[in-house]
N, C-alpha and C positions, 0 to 999 in steps of 0.2 A: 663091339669095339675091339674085341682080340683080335677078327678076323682084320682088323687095320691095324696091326699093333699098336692099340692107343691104352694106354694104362691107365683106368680110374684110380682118384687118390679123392677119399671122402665121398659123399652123395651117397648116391643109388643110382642104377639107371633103371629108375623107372617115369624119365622123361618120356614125352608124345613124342617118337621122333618123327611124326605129321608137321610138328610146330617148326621143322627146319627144311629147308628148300635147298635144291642142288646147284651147289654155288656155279657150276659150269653153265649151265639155262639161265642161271639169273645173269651173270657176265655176257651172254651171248645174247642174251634180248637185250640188252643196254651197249652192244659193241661202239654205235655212231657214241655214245656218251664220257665213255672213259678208254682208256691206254692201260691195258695189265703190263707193268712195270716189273711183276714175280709172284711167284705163291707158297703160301706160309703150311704146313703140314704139320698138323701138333700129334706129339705121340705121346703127352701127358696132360690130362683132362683133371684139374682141381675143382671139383664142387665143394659147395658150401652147404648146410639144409638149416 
């Protein structure tokens, strides 16, 4: 996450990060389906445990 400056508050990260998929491939195999309108970049990450 540093290397994106995303600043953990709470948690751990010792999530799968297997369990997330790159939103770019997912957006681009669904192109005939949706309009990207804009894109959201978080640079603060609140978990809960």
């Amino acid at each position: 996450m540093e290397a994106n400056d995303v600043t953990l508050i709470g948690g751990g990260i010792d999530e799968a990060p297997m369990a997330y998929k790159n939103i770019k491939n997912v957006m681009a195999n669904q192109q005939e389906l949706v309009e990207v309108l804009g894109t959201f970049t978080p640079k603060i990450v609140r978990m809960d445990k």
